[in-house]
N, C-alpha and C positions, 0 to 999 in steps of 0.2 A: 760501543762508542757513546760516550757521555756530552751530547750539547748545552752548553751555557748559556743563557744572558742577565746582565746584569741591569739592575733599573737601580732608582731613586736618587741616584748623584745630586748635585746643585749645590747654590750658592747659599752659605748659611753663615752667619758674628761667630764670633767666637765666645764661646758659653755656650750654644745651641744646642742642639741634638737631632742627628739624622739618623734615618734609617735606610740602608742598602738590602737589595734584594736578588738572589741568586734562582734564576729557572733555569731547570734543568730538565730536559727530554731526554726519552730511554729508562728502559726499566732495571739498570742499572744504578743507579744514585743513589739509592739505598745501601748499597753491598759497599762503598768505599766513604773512608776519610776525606773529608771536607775544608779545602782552607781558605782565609782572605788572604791576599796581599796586595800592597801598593809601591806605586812607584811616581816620584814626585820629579818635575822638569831636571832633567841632567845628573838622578841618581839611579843609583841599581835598584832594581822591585829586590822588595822585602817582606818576610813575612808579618802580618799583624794578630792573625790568631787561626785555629785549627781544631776541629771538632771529628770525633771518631765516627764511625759509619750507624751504631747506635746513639748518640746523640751524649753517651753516659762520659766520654772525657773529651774537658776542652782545653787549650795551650794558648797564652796570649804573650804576645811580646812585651817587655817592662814596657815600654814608651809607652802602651795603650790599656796595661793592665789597670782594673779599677773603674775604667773611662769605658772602655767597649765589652760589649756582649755579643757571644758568637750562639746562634743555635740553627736549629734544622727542622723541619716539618719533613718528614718522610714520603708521608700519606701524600702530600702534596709534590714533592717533588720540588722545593726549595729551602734552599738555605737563605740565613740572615746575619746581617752584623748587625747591630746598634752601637750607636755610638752616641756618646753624652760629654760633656765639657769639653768642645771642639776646640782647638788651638790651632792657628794658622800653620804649623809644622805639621799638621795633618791633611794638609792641600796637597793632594795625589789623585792618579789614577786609581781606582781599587779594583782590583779582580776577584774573581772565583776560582777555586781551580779543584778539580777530584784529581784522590791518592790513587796511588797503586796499593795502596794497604787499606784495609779494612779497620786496623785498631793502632796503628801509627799514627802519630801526628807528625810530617817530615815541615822541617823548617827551611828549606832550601826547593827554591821553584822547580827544581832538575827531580824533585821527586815527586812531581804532580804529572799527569800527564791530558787531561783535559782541560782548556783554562777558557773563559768567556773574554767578551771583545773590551770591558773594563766600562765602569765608570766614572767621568769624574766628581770629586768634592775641594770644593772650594770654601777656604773659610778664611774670612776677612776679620781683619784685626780691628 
């Protein structure tokens, strides 16, 4: 069993650039695929990008590709998003969540089965 938490959320213009942060307990975090996803007031969570359990392939959603960066530090036991040229249609919750695969990137939350408590990003127009 893989624990989550997520930091960095907040308030940020639009044009900004924040960075989220995913900690992870258990020395499991390594062995699985890694994803973000968000979910914004009165929509379905979705996925925004996804990173293999080596770090070597990543998956980004069109809405964010270009815009965000997904990676992982192993050694440490966190994943990261960055995200750059914020646009208020990126005001969500963002979670963490581990795969059940190791070199999968599954695009549908039903294939994650660890997920942290989310954090939010607010971005003002």
């Amino acid at each position: 069993q893989v624990q989550l938490v997520e930091s960095g959320g907040g308030l940020v213009q639009a044009g900004d650039s924040l960075s989220v942060s995913c900690a992870a307990s258990g020395r499991t975090f390594a062995s699985y695929a890694m994803g973000w996803f968000r979910q914004a007031p009165g929509k379905e969570r979705e996925f925004v990008a996804g990173i293999s359990a080596s770090g070597g392939s990543t998956y980004y959603a069109d809405s964010v590709k270009g815009r965000f960066t997904i990676s992982r530090d192993n050694a440490k036991n966190t994943g990261y998003l960055q995200m750059a040229s914020l646009k208020p249609d990126d005001t969500a919750v963002y979670y963490c969540a581990i795969s059940l695969s190791r070199v999968r990137i599954g695009r549908g939350p039903n294939e994650y089965i660890n997920w942290g408590q989310g954090t939010e990003v607010t971005v003002s127009s």
